[in-house]
N, C-alpha and C positions, 0 to 999 in steps of 0.2 A: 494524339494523346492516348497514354495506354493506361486503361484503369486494373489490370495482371496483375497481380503479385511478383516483383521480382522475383527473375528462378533461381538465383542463389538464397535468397528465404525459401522459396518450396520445397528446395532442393533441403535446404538446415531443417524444416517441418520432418521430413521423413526421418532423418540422419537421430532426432532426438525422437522421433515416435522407435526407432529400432532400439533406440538406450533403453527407454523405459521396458518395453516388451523383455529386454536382458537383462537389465540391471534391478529397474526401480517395481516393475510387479512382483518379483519372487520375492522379492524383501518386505512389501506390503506382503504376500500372503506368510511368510518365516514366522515362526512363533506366533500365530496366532497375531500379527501384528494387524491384519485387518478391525479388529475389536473397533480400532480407532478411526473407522471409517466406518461402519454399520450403526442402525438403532441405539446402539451403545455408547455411541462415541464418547458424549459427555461426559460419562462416567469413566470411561477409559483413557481419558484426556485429562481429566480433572482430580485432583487432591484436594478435596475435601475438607483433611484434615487442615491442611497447611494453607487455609484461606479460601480456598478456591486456585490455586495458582496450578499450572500448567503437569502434569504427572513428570516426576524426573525420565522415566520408560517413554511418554512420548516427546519429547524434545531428544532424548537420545536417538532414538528414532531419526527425529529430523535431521539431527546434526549426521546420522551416518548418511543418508541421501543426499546430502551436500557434498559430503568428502565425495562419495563415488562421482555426484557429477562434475566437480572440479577435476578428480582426476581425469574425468574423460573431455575435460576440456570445456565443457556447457556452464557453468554454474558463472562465472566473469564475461558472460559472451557480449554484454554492454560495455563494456571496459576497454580503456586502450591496451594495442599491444604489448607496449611497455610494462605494463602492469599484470600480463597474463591472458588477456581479454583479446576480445576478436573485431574491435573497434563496431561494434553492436550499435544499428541506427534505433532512430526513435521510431519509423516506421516496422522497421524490423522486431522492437520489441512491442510494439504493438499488435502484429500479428502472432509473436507468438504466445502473449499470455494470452489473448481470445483463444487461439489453437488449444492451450492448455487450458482454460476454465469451460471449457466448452465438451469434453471429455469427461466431466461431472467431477466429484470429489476422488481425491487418490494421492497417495505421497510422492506422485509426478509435481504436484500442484495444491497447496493446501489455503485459502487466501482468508480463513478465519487469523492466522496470523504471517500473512504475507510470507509464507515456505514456498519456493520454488525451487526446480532443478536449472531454474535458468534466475541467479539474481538479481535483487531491485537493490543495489547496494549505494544508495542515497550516502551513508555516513562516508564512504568510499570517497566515492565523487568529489562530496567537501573537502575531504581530507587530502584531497590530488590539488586539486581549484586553488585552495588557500592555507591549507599548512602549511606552517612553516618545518624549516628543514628538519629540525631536531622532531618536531611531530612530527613527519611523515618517516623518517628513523625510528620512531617507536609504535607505530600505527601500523601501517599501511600493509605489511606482511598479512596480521592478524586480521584486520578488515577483509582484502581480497580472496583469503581462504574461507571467511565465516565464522575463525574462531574466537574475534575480540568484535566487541562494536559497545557503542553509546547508546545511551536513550537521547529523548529531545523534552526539554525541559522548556516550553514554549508556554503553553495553554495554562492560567490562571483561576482557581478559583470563583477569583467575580470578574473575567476578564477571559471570555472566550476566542471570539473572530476576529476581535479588536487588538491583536497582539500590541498597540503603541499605547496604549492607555496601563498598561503590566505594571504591577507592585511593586515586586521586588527590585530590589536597586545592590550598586556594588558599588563603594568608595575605595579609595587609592591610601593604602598606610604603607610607604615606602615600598618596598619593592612586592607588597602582596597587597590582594584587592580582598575586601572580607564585604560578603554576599549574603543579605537579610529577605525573606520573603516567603512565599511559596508559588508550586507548580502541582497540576492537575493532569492525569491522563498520558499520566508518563509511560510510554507504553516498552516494555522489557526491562524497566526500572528492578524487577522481581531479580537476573541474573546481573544486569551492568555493572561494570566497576565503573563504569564513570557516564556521568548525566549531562550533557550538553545544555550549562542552563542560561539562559537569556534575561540580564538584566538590565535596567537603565543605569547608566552610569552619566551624564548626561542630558541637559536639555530639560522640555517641557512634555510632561502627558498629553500625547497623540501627536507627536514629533516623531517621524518615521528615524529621525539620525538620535544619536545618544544610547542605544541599546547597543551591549557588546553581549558577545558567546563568549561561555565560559566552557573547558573541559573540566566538569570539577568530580575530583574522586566521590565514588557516595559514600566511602567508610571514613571522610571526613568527618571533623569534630562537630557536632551542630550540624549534621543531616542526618534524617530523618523519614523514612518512608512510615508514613501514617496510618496511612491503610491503603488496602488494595479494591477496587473498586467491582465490583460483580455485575454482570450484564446481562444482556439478551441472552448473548450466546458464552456459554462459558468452554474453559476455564479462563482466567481473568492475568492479564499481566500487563495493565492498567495502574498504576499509583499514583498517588498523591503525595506529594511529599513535601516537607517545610526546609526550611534552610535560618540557622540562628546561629550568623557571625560566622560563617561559614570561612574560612581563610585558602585564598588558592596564588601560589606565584603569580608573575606576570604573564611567564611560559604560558599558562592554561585560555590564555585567550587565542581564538583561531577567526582569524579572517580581518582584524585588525579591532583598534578600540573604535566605541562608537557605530559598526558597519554589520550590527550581528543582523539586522533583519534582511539587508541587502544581499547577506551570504544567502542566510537559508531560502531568500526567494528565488535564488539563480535553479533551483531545481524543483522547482514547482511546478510548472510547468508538464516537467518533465514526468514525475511523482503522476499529477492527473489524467494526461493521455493514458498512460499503461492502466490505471485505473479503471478510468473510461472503458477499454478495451477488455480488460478481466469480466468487468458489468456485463458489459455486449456478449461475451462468450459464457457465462453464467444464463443469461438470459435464452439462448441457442438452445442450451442444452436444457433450459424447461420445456421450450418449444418442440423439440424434437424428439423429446421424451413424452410429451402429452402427442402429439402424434400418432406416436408409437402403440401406445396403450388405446386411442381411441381407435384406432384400426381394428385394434384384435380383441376389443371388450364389445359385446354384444348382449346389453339387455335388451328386454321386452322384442326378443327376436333380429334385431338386427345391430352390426357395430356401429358404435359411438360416432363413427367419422362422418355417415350419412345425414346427421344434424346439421342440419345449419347455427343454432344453437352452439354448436361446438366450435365449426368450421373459420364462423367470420370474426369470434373474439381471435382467435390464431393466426388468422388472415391479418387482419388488425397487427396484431405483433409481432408477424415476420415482416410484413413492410415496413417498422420501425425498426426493425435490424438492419435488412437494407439499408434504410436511409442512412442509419447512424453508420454502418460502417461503413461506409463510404464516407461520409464526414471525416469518422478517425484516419481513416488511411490517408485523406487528402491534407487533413493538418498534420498528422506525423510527419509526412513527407515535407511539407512545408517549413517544419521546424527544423527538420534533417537540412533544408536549401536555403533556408534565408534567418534558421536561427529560431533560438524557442522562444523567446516574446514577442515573434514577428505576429502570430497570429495567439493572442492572448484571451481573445475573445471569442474564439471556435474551442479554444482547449479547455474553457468552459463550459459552454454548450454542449459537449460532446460528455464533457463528465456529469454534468447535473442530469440530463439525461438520459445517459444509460445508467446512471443508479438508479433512478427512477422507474427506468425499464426492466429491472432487471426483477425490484418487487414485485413488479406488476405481473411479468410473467411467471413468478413463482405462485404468487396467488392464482392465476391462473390454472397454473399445473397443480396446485393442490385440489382446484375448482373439479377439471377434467377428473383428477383419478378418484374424488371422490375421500371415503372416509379414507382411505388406502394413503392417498394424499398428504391427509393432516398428520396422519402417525409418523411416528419417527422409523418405519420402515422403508420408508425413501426419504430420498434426500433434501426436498425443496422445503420443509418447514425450518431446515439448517441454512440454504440456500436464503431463506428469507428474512430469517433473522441477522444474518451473517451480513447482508449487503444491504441493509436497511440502517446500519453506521455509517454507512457513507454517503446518506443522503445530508449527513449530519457532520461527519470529518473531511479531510482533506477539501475543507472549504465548504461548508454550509450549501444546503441548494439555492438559498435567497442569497448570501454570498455571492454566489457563479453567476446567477441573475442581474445581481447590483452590478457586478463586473463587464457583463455584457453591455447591460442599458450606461455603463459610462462609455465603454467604446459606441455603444451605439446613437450618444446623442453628442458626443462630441466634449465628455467632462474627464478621458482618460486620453492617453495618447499608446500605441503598441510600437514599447520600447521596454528594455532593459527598465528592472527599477536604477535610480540614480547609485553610485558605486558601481556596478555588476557594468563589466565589461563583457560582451561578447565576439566571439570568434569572425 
């Protein structure tokens, strides 16, 4: 048993550490674009005027570090080849979003809104899995480059974790389905031309069948983005949005009627491993970074590092790195060999986890540097804000927990939800 890194991932680690060194830092430093990485970010990231929503200069930004790393081939590296992609495992992308959050903040890697040079292209995936032909004729170009994508219109108002219990509902008037309700937390809702929304059409409240995906345009008659929701960490591209008599074809449904929660679970899975793993490499780079600073700061005569006071909180959190990555790499690989709901109950654990890890060691490193720490001339008060939503998103940490203790007492079974075939 080899617990290595495959050397064709170490070998891809370096191949994208030489991108960035060429491509992606001189472009962070061009214009003053670092703004959006120092002290400042906020406000350099942020519009103010226009709600809170993202500055049109940093999304442009982002979008041009995408185009460079798709042209170099990086940006689809999870994707099959068919599709431009380099048939990218789950192990593999597990290692290298830790490689890249572990490197600290930088337009290599930005996970306040999931920007990489290497993408998490979820609406992709869907849209390979279960569009239909005419959809992926009009999709899938735009998807795989980065220049078109959906929002996910899941998350309800009084209806958070509980996706089967959702409001909103869509009835059948001849060949179109007209769609009453709302959605919450609709996240890139701010640019989308179309909102992936999820209604019952179907069945009884808290009946996992009956809920279909709808593609529905947002400049639809009777939608409505409400307002935009403002957070820990800003800028915000977050919404809320109502839907009243919304009219969409039949076309607009993807993955079948009835089977929308079964679609979106088939990558869930998948979503919280790389997750997990962003956490873990976040968490590193507080570690490493308090460290660093405790080595070379020396009050009252001597450095920081000499405390044990300093020593065994650190000690404490590198051996929770350890443990966890090893976790991650042992389930990624396992999902890579026997399938991603074979181990349902680890890709839980490994995410509630290291989110939880990942605050802690930010508090941590603000602890170590001191007031230097809390200010926003470093990075871990953005670090903490930042990864302190996902002890809350991509499944609640008492979620991952419930999820566990059903695998673990024997009230779930680690399969496919019902619909979702796998490989």
């Amino acid at each position: 048993m080899s617990f290595d890194i495959p050397q064709g991932i170490q070998d891809y680690l370096v191949e994208l550490d030489d991108f960035i060194e060429r491509e992606i830092k001189p472009l962070e430093q061009q214009d003053d674009n670092i703004r959006f990485f120092d002290h400042r970010r906020e406000d350099a990231r942020t519009d103010w005027d226009r709600g809170g929503l993202p500055s049109e200069e940093w999304e442009a930004l982002l979008a041009e570090a995408r185009r460079r790393a798709d042209a170099a081939g990086h940006y689809r590296y999870p994707l099959p080849k068919a599709y431009g992609g380099q048939d990218g495992t789950n192990l593999g992308m597990a290692v290298i979003r830790e490689h890249f959050a572990s490197m600290g903040l930088g337009l290599h890697n930005d996970l306040q809104n999931e920007h990489s040079i290497v993408g998490n292209n979820v609406g992709l995936l869907l849209m390979i899995e279960y569009g239909t032909d005419q959809q992926k004729a009009e999709w899938i170009d735009g998807l795989a480059e980065g220049s078109a994508g959906f929002a996910f219109g899941i998350t309800e108002p009084e209806h958070g974790s509980d996706a089967t219990h959702m409001e909103t509902t869509a009835r059948r008037e001849g060949d179109e389905w007209v769609i009453n309700g709302s959605k919450t937390w609709n996240t890139g809702i701010h640019k989308a031309k179309h909102d992936l929304i999820f209604a019952r059409t179907s069945g009884e409240a808290g009946d996992g069948k009956g809920i279909t995906a709808f593609l529905t345009p947002t400049h639809s008659d009777g939608f409505q983005v409400e307002e935009m929701l403002w957070t820990f960490n800003m800028p915000t591209d977050h919404g809320r949005i109502s839907l009243k008599d919304v009219r969409v074809p039949r076309e607009a449904i993807l993955g079948g009627e009835g089977r929308g929660l079964a679609v979106v679970q088939h990558f869930f899975n998948e979503n919280r491993i790389r997750q997990a793993a962003s956490s873990l490499g976040a968490a590193q780079f507080c570690i490493n970074e308090s460290i660093a600073f405790a080595k070379q700061r020396a009050p009252f005569g001597k450095p920081l590092a000499s405390n044990q006071g300093i020593q065994f909180p650190l000690v404490e959190l590198q051996t929770q790195c350890e443990m966890l990555r090893a976790l991650i790499h042992k389930t990624a690989w396992q999902m890579d060999t026997q399938g991603a709901f074979s181990v349902s109950d680890k890709v839980s654990m490994c995410n509630y986890w290291s989110n939880r890890l990942c605050c802690e060691a930010a508090d941590r490193a603000m602890q170590v540097h001191g007031g230097l720490g809390y200010s926003r001339h470093k990075p871990f008060e953005h670090i903490y804000r930042h990864h302190r939503r996902y002890r809350i998103t991509e499944g609640a940490e008492e979620i991952q927990m419930r999820r566990v203790a059903g695998y673990l007492f024997g009230f779930m079974n680690q399969r496919a939800p019902k619909g979702v075939e796998e490989d």
